[in-house]
C-alpha positions in Angstrom: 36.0 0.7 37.8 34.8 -2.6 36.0 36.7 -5.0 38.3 34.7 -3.2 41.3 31.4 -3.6 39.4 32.0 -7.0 38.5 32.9 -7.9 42.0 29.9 -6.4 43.4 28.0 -7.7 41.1 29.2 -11.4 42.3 28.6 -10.2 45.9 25.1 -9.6 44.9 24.7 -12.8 43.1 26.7 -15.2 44.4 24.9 -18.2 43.2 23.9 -17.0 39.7 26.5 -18.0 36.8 28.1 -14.8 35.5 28.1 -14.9 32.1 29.0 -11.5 31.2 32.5 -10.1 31.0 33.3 -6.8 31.3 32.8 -5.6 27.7 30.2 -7.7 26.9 27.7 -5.8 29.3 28.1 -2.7 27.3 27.8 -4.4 24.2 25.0 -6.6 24.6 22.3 -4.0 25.8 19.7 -3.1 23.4 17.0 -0.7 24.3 13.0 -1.2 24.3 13.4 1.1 21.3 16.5 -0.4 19.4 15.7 -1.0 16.1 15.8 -5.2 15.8 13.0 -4.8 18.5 10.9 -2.5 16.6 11.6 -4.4 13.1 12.2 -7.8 13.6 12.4 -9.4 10.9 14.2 -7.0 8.4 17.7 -6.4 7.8 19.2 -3.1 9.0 21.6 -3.6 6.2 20.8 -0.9 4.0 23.9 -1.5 1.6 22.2 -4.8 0.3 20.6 -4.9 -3.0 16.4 -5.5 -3.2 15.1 -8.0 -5.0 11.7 -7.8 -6.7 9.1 -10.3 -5.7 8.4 -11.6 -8.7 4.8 -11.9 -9.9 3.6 -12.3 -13.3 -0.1 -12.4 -13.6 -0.9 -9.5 -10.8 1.1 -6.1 -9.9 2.2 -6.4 -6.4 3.6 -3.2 -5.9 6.7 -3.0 -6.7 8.1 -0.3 -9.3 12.2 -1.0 -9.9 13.6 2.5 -9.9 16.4 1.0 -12.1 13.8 0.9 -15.5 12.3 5.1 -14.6 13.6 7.8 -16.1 13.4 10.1 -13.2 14.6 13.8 -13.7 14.3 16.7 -11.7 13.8 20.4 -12.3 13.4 23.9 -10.6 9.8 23.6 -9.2 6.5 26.8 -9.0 5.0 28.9 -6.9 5.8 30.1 -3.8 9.1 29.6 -2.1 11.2 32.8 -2.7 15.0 31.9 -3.9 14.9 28.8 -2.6 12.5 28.0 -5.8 15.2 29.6 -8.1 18.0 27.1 -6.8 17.0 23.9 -6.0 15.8 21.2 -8.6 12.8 19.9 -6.3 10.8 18.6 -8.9 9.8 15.1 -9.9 8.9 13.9 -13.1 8.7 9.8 -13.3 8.0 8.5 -16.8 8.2 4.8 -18.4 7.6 3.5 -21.6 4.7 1.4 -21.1 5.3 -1.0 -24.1 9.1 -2.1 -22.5 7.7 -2.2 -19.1 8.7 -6.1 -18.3 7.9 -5.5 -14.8 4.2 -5.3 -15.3 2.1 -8.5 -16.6 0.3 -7.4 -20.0 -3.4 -7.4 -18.9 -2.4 -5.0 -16.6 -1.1 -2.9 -19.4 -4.2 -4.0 -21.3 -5.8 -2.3 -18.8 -4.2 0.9 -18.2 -4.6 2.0 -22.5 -8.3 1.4 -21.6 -8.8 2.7 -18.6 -6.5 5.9 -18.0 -5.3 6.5 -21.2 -5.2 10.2 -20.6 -2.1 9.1 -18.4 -0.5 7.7 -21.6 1.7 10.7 -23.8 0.9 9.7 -28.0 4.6 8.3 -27.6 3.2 5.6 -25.1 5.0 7.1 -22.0 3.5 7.3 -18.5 4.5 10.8 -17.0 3.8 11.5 -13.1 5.0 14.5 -11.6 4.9 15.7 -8.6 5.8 19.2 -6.7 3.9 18.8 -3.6 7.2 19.7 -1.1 10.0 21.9 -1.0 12.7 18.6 -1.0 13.1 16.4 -3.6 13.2 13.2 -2.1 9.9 14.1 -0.6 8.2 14.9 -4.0 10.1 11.4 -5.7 8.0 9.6 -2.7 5.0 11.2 -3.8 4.7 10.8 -7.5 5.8 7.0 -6.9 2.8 6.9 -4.8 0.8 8.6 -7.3 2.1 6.1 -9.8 1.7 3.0 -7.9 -2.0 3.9 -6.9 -2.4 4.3 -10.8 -1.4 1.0 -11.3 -3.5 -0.3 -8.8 -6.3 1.2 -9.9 -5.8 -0.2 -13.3 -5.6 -3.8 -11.6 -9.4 -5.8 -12.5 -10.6 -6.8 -9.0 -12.3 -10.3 -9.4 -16.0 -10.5 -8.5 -17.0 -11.4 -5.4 -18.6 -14.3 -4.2 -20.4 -14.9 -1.7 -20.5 -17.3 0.8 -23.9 -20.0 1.3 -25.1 -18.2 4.8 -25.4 -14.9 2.9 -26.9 -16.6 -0.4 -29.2 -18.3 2.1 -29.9 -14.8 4.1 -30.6 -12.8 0.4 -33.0 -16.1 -0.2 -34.9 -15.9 2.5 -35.2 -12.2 2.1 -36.6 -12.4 -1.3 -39.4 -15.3 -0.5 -40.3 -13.2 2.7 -40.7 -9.8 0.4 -42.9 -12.6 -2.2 -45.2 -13.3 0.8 -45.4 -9.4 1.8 -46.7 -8.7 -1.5 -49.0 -11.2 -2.1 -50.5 -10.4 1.3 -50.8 -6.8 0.3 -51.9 -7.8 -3.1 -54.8 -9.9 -1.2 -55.9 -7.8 1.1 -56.2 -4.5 -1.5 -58.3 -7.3 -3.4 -60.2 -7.9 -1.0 -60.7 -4.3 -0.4 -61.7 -3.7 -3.5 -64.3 -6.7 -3.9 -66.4 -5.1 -1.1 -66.9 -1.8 -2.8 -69.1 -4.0 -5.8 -70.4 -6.0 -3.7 -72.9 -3.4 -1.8 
């Protein structure tokens, strides 16, 4: 069946150069939808270990899974038996002090800012039971945890750039003239009432 297909295939093309053999053609076709068209530039090798971009004066997102102590438990509310059997439940917690992954202002930072996240023992806790599957719920209280982190993070001011200090300039004289005209012209106003 292959020799026939390859021998149409040169009967059809004479003049191009065939550079296919027979199980090459099968194994060289990727769809519009494959995956190393979709996501170029990652690896699909899933069995390779992540390294953290390393950062130490900003929080850049990542939290290692390695330094959490993640447990789960038997979640509430509504659900029927399913609730009674499965451990869907996240809690995420870290000591905060031992957290070598996050630069100290950031710390700093969290005490001050959210220390109603911080336990008396200095542990964050995030927990989450959004979902009935536990992988789902371990996605959303490392959410939750990473938007707390970023919300600790001190944005630095902004500056702006010389056309908008020149626009807010040229704002300000232009309201300066506006008043003093007002100001002028209820004087004005005014000194005609004494005058009669």
């Amino acid at each position: 069946m292959a020799s026939m297909f390859m021998a149409g295939l040169r009967l059809a093309l004479p003049n191009a150069r065939l550079l296919c053999t027979q199980h090459s053609l099968r194994d060289t076709f990727k769809s519009g939808v494959s995956l190393d068209k979709m996501y170029p530039n990652s690896s699909l090798n899933i069995a390779r270990k992540v390294v953290a971009p390393s950062n130490e004066t900003a929080f850049n997102g990542h939290i290692p899974l390695d330094k959490l102590k993640i447990s789960y438990m038997c979640s509430s509310g509504p659900g029927g038996q399913h609730v009674n059997k499965v451990n869907t439940k996240v809690d995420i917690r870290f000591l905060l002090k031992e957290a070598d992954w996050l630069p100290e202002s950031l710390k700093k930072n969290i005490f001050e800012k959210h220390s109603h996240f911080v336990t008396p023992s200095g542990y964050i806790i995030v927990r989450s039971d959004k979902t009935r599957t536990q992988q789902l719920n371990l996605a959303d209280a490392l959410d939750k945890m990473r938007s707390l982190l970023h919300s600790s993070v001190e944005k630095p001011p902004v500056q702006p750039d010389h056309h908008t200090v020149e626009v807010m300039r040229r704002r300000h004289e232009k309201a300066t003239r506006e008043r003093l005209r007002q100001k002028r012209r209820m004087s004005e106003i005014k000194s005609f009432r004494g005058a009669q």
